[in-house]
N, C-alpha and C positions, 0 to 999 in steps of 0.2 A: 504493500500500500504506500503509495506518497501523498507525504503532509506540503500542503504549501502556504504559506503564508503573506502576506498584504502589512507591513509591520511597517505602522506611522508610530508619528510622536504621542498622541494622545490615544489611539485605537491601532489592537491589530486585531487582522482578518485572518481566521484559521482555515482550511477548505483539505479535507481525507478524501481523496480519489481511490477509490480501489485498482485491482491488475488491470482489468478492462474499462477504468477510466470512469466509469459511475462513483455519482457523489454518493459518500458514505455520512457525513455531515460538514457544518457550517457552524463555525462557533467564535468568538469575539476574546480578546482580553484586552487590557489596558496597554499604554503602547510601550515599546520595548530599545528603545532609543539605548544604546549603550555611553554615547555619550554625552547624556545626561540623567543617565538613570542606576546608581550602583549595581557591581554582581550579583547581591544578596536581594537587593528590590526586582531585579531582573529574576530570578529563581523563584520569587516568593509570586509575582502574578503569573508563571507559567503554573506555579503548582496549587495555585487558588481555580483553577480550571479545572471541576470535576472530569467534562468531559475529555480533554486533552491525557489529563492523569489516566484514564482507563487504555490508552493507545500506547503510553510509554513503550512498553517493550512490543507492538507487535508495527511499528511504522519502519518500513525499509531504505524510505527515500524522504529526507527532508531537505526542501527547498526553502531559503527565507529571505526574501528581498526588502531590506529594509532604512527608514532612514535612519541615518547617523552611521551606516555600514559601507560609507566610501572610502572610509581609509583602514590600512591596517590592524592598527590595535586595536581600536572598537569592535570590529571585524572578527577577530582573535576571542577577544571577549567573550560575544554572543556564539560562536562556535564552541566553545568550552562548555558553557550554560548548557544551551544544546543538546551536544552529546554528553552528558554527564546526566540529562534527565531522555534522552530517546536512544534506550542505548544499543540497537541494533538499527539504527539508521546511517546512511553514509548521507554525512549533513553538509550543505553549500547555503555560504554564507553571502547574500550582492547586495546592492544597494537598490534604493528602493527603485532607482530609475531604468533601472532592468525593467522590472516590473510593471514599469509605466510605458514603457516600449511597447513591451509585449501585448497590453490592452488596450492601444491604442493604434498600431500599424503595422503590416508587414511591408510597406513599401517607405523609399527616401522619406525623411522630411525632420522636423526640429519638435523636442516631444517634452512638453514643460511639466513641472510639479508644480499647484497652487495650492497647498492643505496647512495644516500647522506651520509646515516650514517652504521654502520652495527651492527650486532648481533646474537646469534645463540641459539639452543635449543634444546632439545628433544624430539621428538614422540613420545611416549610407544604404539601410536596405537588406546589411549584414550585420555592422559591425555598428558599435556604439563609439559615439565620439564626444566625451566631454572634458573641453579642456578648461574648463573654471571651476578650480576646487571646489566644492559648497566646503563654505567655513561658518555655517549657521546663525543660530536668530541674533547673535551679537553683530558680526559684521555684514552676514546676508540676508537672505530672504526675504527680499521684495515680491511687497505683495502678498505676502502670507498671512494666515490667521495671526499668529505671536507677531507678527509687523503691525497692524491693523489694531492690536490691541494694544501695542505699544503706545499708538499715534494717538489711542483715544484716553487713556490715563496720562498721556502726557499732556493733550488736551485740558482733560478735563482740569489738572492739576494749575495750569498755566492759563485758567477762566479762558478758553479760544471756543468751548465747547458751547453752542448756542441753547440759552438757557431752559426751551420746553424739552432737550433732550437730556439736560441735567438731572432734572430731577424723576425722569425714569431711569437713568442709568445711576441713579445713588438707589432707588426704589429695587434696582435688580440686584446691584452689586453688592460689597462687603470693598467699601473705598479706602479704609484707613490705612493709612501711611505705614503701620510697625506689618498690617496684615500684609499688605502687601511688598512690603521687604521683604518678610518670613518666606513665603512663597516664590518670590522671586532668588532669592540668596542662601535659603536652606531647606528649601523640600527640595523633591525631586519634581522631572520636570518642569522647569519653569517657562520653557518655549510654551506647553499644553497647557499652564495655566495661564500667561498672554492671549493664547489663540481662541479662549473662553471668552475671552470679553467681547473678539470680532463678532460672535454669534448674535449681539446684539443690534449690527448692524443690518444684519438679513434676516430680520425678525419681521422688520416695520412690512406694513401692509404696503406702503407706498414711499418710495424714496427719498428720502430728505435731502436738499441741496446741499447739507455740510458734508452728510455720507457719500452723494454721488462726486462730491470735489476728492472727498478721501480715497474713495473707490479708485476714480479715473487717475490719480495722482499716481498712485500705488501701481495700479497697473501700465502706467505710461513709464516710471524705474525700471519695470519689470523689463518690458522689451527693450529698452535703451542696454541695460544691464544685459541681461539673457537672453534675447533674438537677434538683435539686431546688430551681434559680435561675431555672428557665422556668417561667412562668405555666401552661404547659398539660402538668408533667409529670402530674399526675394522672389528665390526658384522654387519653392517646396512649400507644402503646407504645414502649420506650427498647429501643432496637438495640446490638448490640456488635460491632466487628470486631476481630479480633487474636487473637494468640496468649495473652497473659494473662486475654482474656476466656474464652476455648474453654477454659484447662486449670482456670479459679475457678467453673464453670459452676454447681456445686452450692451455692457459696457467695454469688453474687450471687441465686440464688434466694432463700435464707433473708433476705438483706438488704434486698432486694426487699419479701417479706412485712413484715415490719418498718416497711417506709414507704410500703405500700400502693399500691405501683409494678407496671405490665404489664410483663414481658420480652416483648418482641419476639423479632427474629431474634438468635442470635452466630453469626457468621461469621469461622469462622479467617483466612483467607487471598483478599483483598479480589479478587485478581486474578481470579478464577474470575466471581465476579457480573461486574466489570467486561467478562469477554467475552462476559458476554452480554448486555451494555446495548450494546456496542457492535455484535453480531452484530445485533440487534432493528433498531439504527439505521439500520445500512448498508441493512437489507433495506427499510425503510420508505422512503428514499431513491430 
């Protein structure tokens, strides 16, 4: 049986294929960031997963494409975690924009991450080509959930925040200055707990002029930053997977026009393509 996994900052996607590629189940845990998320926190939500715990010993093949798995140690990390709880699986360890490849195109083109965190890359068709480290929610990710929720506590902090949205985002949230340091400086996760506040943004029934400046802002970094640094975005169509992508859909169009960019696919939620790159595979097999 291969285990594969969808593993964001704030949520991972579980998905048990059997030999002949039928789903076995579907199951969720909290997200698995290695780095931002210690070993021992990293252990304790795989094995707060009833259902995962009953598979331990019988998964053959585990796949994990996840963020914060672009560089080696992290990498290392969550490989160890891994095989130390599945322990007759030969485990492979990618990053999350594998992943995003895969659920998004089999053909050229430029294929972005907008969720918690973001990041972006190249197709050729075969091969993945990205030459900009993601160095995460401190110096990157534009455009992300944790960007977005930055922009809006530094806002709100800095009175910029237009006042009938004030006093619903003091009515949702928990504002205080020490909670928010704590969370930010010594829980885990602190990119997941940013990218909580963006939720607030695509909540409203109808778009508010401060949010659609935020919005458009954010996403017009984005492809200055991460589209429009590859030589062939003008030739190929730019892919989106994530949840900030799917709920700005109206608003990367317009941005889009503007820089005389194709949209491709947006894909909410990565898991769904990736079973069926995997289901194609097995059966080729």
């Amino acid at each position: 049986m291969t285990l594969i996994t969808d593993g964001g900052s704030t949520k991972c996607d579980w998905v048990l294929l059997d030999n002949s590629g039928e789903l076995v189940f579907k199951t969720a845990t909290l997200g698995l960031n290695p780095t931002v998320v210690a070993k021992e926190e990293l252990l304790f939500r795989i094995t707060s997963n009833e259902t995962l715990k009953n598979v331990f010993s019988n998964v053959g093949a585990l796949d994990f494409y996840g963020a914060g798995c672009g560089t080696a140690t992290p990498r290392s990390i969550l490989k160890e975690v891994l095989e130390t709880l599945f322990t007759k699986a030969k485990v492979n360890v990618s990053e999350d924009m594998a992943a995003a490849v895969f659920a998004a195109t089999t053909e050229p083109g430029i294929v972005c991450i907008l969720g918690t965190g973001s990041n972006s890359c190249y197709f050729d068709g075969t091969e993945i080509h990205a030459p900009i480290p993601a160095l995460g929610y401190i110096l990157m990710d534009e455009a992300s959930g944790n960007y977005f929720g930055k922009r809006l506590i530094r806002d709100y902090y800095y009175n910029r925040m237009p006042s009938e949205i004030v006093r619903e985002f003091e009515e949702k949230f928990n504002l205080e200055a020490d909670d928010i340091k704590m969370n930010l400086y010594k829980k885990p996760n602190p990119n997941a707990y940013l990218a909580s506040f963006a939720q607030f943004i695509f909540t409203q029934k109808e778009i508010n002029p401060y949010f659609y400046a935020l919005i458009k802002e954010g996403i017009s970094n984005f492809i200055e930053c991460r589209i429009l640094c590859y030589e062939k975005a003008h030739e190929v169509p730019v892919h989106f997977i994530g949840s900030i992508a799917h709920f700005s859909e109206e608003i990367i169009k317009e941005c889009f026009t503007l820089h005389d960019l194709e949209l491709g696919n947006i894909v909410q939620r990565p898991i769904d393509g990736l079973i069926d790159y995997y289901k194609n595979r097995i059966h080729k097999s």
